[in-house]
VOTI-550201 format. One line per field, with one value per residue (C-alpha): residue number from 0; x, y, z. Coordinates in pm, 1 decimal. Last residue first. Layout:
k	[NUM;...]
east	[X;...]
north	[Y;...]
up	[Z;...]
% end
This chain:
k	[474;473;472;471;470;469;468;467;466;465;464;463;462;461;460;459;458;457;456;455;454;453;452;451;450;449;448;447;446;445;444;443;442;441;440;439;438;437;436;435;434;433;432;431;430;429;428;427;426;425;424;423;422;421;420;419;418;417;416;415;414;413;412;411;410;409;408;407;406;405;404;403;402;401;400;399;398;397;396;395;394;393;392;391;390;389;388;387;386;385;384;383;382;381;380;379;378;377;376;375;374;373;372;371;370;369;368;367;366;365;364;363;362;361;360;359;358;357;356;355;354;353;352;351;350;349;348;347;346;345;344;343;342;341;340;339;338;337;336;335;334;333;332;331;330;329;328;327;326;325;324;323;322;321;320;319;318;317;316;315;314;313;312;311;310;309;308;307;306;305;304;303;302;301;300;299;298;297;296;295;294;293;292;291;290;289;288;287;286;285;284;283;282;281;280;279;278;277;276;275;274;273;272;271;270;269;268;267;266;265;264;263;262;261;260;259;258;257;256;255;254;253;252;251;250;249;248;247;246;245;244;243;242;241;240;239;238;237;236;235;234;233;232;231;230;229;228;227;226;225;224;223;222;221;220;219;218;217;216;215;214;213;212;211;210;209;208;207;206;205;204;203;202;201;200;199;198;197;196;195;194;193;192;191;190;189;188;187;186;185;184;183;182;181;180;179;178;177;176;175;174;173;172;171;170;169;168;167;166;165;164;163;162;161;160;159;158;157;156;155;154;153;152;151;150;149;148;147;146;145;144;143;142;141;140;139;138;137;136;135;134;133;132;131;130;129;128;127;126;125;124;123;122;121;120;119;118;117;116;115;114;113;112;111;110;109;108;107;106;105;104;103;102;101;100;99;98;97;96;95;94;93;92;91;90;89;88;87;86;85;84;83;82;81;80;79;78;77;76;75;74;73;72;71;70;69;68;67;66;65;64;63;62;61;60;59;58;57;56;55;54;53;52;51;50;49;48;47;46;45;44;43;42;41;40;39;38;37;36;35;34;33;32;31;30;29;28;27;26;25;24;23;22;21;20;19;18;17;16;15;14;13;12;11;10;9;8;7;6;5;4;3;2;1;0]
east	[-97.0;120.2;-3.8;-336.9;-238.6;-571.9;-789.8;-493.9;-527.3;-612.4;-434.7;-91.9;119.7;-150.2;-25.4;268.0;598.0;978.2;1282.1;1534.5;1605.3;1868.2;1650.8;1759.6;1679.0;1321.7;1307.2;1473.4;1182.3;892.1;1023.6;1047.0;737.1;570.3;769.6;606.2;301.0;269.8;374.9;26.0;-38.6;243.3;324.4;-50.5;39.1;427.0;254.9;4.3;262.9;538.5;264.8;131.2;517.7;622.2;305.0;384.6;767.0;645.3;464.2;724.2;943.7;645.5;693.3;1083.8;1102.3;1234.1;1129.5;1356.5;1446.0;1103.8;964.6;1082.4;1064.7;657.5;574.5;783.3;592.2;214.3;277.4;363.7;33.3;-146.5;-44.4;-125.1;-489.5;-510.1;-446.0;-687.7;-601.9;-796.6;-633.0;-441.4;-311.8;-238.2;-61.5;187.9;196.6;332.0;536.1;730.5;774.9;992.5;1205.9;1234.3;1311.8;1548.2;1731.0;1785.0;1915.4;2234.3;2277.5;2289.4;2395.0;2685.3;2831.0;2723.2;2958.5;3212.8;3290.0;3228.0;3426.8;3742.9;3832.5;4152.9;4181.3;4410.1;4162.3;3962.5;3928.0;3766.3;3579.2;3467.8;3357.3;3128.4;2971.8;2959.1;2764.9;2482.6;2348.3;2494.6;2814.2;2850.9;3228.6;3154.1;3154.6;3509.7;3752.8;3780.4;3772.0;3388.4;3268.0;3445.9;3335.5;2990.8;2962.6;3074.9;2869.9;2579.9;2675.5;2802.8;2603.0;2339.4;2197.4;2413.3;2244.4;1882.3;1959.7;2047.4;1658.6;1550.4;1726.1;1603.1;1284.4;1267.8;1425.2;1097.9;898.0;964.5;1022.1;1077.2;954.0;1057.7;783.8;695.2;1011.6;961.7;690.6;781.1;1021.7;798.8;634.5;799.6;974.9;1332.3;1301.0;1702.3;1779.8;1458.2;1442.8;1816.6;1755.4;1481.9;1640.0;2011.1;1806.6;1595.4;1929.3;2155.3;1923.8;1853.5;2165.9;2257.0;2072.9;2391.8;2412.7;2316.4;2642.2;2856.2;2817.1;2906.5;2667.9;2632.8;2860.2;3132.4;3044.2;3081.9;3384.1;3573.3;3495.9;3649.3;3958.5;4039.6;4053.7;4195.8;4555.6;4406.4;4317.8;4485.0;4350.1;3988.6;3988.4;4039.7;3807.0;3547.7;3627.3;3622.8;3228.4;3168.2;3254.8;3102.4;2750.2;2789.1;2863.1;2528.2;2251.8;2367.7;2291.1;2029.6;1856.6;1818.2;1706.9;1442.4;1320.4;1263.7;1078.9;872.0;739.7;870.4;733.4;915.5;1287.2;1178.0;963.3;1252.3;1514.1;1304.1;1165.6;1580.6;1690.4;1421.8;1487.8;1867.0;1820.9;1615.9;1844.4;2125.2;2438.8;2665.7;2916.0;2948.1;2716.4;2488.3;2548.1;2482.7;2164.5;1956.2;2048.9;1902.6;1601.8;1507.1;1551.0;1340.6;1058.6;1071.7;1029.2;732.6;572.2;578.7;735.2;478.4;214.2;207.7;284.8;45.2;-247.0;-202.7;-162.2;-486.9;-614.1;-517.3;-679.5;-1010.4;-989.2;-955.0;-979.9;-652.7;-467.2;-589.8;-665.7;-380.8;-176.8;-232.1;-149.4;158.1;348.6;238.8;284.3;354.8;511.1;335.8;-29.9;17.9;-15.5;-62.6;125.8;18.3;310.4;555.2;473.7;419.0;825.9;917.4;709.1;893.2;1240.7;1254.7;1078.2;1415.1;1618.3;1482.3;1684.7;2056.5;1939.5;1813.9;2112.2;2339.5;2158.9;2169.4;2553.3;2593.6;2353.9;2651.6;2864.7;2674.2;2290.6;2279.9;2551.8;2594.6;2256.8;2237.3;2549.0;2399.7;2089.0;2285.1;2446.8;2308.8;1962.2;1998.7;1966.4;2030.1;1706.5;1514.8;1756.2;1839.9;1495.0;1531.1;1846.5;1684.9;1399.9;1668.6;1815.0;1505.8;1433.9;1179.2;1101.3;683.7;617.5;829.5;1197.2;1409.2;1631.7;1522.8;1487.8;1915.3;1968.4;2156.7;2258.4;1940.3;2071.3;2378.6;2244.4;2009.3;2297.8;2468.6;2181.4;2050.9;2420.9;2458.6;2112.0;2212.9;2545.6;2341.3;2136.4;2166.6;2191.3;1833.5;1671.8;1768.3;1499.0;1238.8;997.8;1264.1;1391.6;1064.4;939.6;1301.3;1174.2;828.6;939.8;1211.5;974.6;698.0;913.3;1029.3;720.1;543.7;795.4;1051.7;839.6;469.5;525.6;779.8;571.7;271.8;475.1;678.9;286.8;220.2;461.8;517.5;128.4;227.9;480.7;289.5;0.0]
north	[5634.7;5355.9;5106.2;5148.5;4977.2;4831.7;5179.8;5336.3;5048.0;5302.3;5576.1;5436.2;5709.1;5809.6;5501.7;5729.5;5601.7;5728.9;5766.3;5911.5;6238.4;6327.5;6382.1;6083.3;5876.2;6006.4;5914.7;5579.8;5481.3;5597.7;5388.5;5093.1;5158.5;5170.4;4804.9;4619.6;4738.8;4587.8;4249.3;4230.6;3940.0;3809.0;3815.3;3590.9;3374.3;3291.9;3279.2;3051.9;2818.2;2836.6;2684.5;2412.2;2339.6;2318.4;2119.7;1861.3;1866.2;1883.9;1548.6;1342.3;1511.2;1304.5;1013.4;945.8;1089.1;815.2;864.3;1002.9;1329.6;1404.1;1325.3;1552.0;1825.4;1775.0;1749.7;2046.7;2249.4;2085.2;2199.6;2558.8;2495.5;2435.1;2772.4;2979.0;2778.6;2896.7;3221.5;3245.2;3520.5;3268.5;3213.1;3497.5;3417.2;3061.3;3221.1;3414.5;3138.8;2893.8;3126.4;3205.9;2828.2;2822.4;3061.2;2880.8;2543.2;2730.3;2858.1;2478.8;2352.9;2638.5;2572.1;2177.9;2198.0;2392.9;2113.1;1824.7;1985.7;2086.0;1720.3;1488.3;1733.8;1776.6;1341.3;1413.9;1312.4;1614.8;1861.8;1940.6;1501.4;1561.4;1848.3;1637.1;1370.8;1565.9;1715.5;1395.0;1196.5;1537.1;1410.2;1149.3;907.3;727.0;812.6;1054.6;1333.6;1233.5;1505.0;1708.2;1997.4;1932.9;1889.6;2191.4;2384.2;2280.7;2334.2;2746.0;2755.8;2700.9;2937.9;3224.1;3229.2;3072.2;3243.0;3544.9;3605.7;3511.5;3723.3;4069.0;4019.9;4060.6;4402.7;4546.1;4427.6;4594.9;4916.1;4908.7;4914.8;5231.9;5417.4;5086.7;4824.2;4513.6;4269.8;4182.4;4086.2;3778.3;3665.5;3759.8;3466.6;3189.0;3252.2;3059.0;3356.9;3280.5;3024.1;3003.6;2660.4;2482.8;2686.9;2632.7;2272.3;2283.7;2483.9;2272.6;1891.5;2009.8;2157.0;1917.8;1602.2;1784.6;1774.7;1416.1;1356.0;1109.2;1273.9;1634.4;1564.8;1437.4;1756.9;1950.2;2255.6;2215.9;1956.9;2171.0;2484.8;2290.9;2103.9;2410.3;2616.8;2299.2;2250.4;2608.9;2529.9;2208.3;2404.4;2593.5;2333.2;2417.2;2763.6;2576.5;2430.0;2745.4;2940.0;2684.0;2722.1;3071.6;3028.3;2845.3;3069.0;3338.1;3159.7;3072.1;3383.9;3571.0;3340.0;3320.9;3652.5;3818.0;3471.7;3505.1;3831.8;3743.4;3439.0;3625.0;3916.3;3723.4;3522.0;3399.5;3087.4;2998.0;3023.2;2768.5;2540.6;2492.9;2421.9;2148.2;1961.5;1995.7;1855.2;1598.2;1480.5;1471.1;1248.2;1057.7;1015.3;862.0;1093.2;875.2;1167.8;1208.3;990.9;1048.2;1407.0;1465.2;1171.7;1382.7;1701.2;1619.5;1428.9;1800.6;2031.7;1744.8;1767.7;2116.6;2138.7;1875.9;2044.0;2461.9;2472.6;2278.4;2243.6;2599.6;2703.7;2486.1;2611.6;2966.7;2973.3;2771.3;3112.5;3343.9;3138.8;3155.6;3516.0;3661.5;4011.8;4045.6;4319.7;4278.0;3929.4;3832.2;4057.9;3938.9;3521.7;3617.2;3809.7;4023.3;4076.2;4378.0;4338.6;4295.0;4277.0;4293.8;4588.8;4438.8;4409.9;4536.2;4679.8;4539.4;4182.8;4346.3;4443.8;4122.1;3921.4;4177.4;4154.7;3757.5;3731.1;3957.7;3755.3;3438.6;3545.0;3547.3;3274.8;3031.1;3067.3;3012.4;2703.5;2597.6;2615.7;2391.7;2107.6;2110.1;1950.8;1639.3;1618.8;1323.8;1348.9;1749.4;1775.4;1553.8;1744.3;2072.4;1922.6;1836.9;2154.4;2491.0;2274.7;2149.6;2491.1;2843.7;2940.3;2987.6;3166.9;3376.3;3484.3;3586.6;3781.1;4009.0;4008.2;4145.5;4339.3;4591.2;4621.9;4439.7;4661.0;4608.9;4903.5;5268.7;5092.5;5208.7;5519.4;5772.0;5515.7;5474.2;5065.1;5077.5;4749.1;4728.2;5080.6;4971.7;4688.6;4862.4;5110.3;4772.3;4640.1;4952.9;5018.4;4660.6;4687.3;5006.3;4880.5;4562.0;4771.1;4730.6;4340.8;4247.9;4545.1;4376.4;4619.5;4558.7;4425.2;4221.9;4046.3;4008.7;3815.0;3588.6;3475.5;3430.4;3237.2;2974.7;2983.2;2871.1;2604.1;2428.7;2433.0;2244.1;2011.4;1828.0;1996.6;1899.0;1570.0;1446.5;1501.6;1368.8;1065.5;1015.0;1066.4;783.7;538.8;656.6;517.7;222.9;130.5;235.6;0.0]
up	[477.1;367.8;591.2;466.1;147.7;35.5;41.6;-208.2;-457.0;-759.8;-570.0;-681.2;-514.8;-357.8;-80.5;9.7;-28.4;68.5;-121.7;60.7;-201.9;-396.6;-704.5;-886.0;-541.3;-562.6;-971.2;-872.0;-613.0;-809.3;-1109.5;-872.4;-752.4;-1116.0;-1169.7;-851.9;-958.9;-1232.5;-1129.6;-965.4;-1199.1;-1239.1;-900.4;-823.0;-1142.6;-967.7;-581.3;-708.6;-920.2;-626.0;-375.6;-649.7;-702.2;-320.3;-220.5;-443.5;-400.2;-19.3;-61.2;-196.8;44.7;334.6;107.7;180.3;506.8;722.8;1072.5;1396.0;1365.3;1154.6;1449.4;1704.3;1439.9;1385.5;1766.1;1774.5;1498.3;1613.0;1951.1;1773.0;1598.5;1876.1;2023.1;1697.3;1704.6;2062.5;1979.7;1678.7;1414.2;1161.9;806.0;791.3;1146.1;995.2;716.2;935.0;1131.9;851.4;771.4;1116.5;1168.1;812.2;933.9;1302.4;1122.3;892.6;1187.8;1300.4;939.5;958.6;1298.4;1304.6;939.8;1048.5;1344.5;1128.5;872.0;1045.2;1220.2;943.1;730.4;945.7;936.2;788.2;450.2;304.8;396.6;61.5;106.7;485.0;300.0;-28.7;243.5;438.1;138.5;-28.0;303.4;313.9;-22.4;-223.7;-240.1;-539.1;-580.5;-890.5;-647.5;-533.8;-764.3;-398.4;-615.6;-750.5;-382.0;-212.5;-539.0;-483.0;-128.5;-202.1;-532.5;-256.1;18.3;-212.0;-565.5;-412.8;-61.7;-91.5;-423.0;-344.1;-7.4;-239.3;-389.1;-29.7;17.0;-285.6;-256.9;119.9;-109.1;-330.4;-64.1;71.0;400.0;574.9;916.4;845.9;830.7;454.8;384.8;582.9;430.2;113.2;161.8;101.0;-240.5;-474.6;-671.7;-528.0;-288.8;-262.1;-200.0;-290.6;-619.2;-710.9;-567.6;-880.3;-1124.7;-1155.7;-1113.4;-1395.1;-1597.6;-1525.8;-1620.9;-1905.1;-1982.0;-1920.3;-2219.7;-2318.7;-2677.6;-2521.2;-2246.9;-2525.2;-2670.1;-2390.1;-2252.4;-1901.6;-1853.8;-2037.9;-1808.8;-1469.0;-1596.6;-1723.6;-1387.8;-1213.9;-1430.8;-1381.1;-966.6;-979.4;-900.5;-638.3;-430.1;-74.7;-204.4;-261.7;91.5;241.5;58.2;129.7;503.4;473.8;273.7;616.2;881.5;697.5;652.3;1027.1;1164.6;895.0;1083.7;1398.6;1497.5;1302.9;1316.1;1661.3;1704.0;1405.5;1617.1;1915.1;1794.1;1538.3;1863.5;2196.2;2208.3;1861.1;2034.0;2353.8;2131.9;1863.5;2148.6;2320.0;1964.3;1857.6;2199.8;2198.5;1814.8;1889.6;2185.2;1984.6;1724.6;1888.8;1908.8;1739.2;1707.7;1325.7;1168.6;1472.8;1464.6;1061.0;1014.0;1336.6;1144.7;813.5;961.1;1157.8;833.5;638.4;898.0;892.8;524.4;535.5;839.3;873.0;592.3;303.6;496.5;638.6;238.8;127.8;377.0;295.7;-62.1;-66.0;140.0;-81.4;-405.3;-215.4;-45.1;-432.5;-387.2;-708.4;-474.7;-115.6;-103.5;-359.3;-162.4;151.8;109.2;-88.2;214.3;464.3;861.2;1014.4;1397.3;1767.8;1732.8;1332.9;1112.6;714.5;421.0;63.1;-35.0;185.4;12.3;-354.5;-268.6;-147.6;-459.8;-738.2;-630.7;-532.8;-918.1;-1043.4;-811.8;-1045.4;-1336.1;-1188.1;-900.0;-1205.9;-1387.9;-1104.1;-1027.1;-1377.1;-1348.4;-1054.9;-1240.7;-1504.0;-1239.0;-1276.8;-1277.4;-1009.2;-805.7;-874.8;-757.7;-460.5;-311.6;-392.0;-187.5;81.6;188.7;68.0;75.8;459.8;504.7;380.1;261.4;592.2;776.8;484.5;511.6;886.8;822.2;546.0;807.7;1097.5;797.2;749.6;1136.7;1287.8;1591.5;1570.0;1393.3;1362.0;1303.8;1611.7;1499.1;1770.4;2090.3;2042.9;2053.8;1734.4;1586.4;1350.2;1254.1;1090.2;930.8;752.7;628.4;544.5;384.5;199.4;58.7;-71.8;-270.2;-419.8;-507.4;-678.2;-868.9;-1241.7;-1192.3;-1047.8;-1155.0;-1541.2;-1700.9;-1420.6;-1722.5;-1894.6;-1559.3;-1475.3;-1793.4;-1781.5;-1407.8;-1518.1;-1786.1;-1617.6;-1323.8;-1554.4;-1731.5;-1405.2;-1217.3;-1525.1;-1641.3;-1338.1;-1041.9;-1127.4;-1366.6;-1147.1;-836.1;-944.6;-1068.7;-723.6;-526.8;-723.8;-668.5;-294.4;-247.7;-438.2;-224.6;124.2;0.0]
% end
């Protein structure tokens, strides 16, 4: 029964992710890129100088620079969608897709974060456009502004419930099995212990809401990204000499001849998108959610911001565990997943057992703040759902019961079930932002005639008067 259950729900899945998600991302991404006139690459010193001034002032504890709603400062939810994209993702599922797609899969993921950080631009900035005042912080993201721009409570509120599914359970699940597999590999920690001690720590950070979690994240979030793109650094000076021989291979498998004869291209370039997608959730719908709390003059430079993290996410943490995998020369080894990563660093190191130890140590961290990312939006979506408190508390119940188990159980049909939730998810976030795209691109015009002018660009909702009375937050 369980066989033919995973049969099927494998088919769904192949048919969803491998064709139809693929291809629409693919053109929605190219569309936006067109429509923003390359936003994505035309404004990367504007996006660095938001974050760092952002930054500045989320360190500032003077009473006159503290963000005017709900203290969620523009890089505390830069920080909290980082903590949700760089996962288990960043480390196994690179892995996965060089062993299966080859090193050509590498260069489809860089494809897919150059043209997909135009989507991440468009869906953050809708997402402070249209967000809402919470109790304690704003919330937003897809689920508002396809109620409040396209008045379509139906289609928001399937958004709703496959996003919670999809990271508030599957995802978290995943993040959970991931570490439980790195510590007793590496320390033969038994899994329950792990499960407990994730289920205990998770309860304790999610209890204390938005405030809490994006604190956190700030902090542990950006050490361990930097401790591990040194240690990639590291490993590929100790490499150097492979180093032209693994550009060459990534490009060659991505466009060889032999590759197209063997169809091994394809291969790259589905496997490539898809943990491109996973990793850095670029136009899926997830991260808008964040974005949608910090607390900014103008939504355009919360886009901005956000569109900076699809970078940071790929073309740093991910080419980082692929170039530790492709210079250790062992991805064609038949190891997979988390195992490769582990033993590309112990071979980046000469052999000595490093890898095991690192990398249980950052995918402990790096997989536990995107359990607490991935919380946050499924509550988001609940409280769109039903503002319920005791529906909010059974749901963080729900979270840990969730994490606790997914330490312990194989999760080969519940990831069957979050590519299926992930693609109808990215599908009515991707014909929601396409939608509403519009807008997106007159703010962005709004924004660079301020800035042209010398001035700090700020919105008023009579900007765009003809959604004036659903952007109240703009007033």
């Amino acid at each position: 029964m369980q066989a033919d259950l995973q049969t099927m729900v494998n088919a769904v899945s192949g048919v969803l992710t491998d064709y139809v998600m693929v291809t629409v991302l693919l053109a929605a991404a190219a569309y936006f890129t067109v429509t923003t006139r390359g936003v994505q690459f035309r404004m990367v010193g504007e996006m660095l100088r938001l974050l760092m001034k952002s930054g500045k002032r989320s360190n500032d504890k003077r009473k006159d620079d503290a963000p005017a709603h709900g203290n969620i400062s523009s890089f505390q939810a830069f920080a909290l969608s980082i903590a949700s994209r760089v996962g288990t993702g960043n480390l196994a599922g690179v892995a996965t897709a060089i062993a299966l797609g080859g090193p050509g899969a590498v260069f489809w993921m860089w494809i897919i974060a150059l043209l997909g950080a135009a989507s991440a631009f468009v869906e953050s900035t809708l997402a402070q456009l249209f967000k809402v005042k919470g109790e304690k912080s704003f919330m937003g993201g897809p689920a508002y502004y396809i109620l409040k721009g396209l008045h379509k409570r139906w289609w928001a509120v399937t958004f709703a419930v496959l996003i919670t599914l999809t990271f508030g359970f599957a995802f978290n699940s995943v993040q959970s099995n991931t570490v439980a597999n790195a510590l007793d590999m590496s320390f033969a920690i038994p899994r329950e212990f792990t499960a407990w001690g994730l289920c205990l720590l998770t309860l304790a950070v999610i209890w204390g809401g938005i405030q809490r979690i994006s604190r956190f994240s700030e902090i542990v979030v950006p050490v361990m990204a930097i401790a591990y793109i040194l240690m990639a650094i590291v490993i590929i000076i100790l490499n150097i000499h492979r180093f032209p021989e693994v550009i060459a291979m990534i490009v060659s498998n991505a466009f060889g001849f032999n590759e197209a004869l063997g169809g091994t291209i394809g291969a790259a370039m589905i496997l490539g998108v898809k943990r491109g997608l996973f990793s850095n959730e670029a136009g899926e719908g997830s991260t808008p959610n964040a974005a949608a709390t910090a607390s900014v003059s103008h939504p355009v430079k919360q886009g901005l911001i956000q569109t900076l993290g699809v970078y940071t996410d790929t073309l740093l943490v991910c080419t980082a565990t692929a170039f530790i995998i492709l210079c250790s020369g062992i991805f064609m080894e038949g190891h997979d997943g988390i195992v490769l990563t582990q033993r590309a660093i112990d071979a980046g190191f000469g052999g000595h057992s490093f890898g095991s130890t690192f990398v249980s140590v950052a995918i402990f961290f790096f997989a536990f703040t995107s359990i607490i990312a991935n919380y946050y939006y499924g509550e988001t979506n609940i409280r769109f759902i039903r503002d319920n408190k005791n529906i909010i508390r059974l749901y963080r119940l729900l979270v840990g019961g969730i994490v606790y188990a997914g330490a312990v159980m194989s999760l080969d049909l519940v990831w069957g079930f979050a590519d299926i939730t992930m693609a109808l998810m990215t599908l009515c976030n991707l014909a929601a932002i396409l939608m509403l795209g519009k807008y997106a691109v007159t703010l962005l015009r709004d924004y660079l005639d301020q800035r042209r002018r010398g001035l700090d660009p700020v919105y008023h909702s009579s900007t765009i008067p003809e959604i004036a009375s659903e952007t109240d937050c703009w007033d």
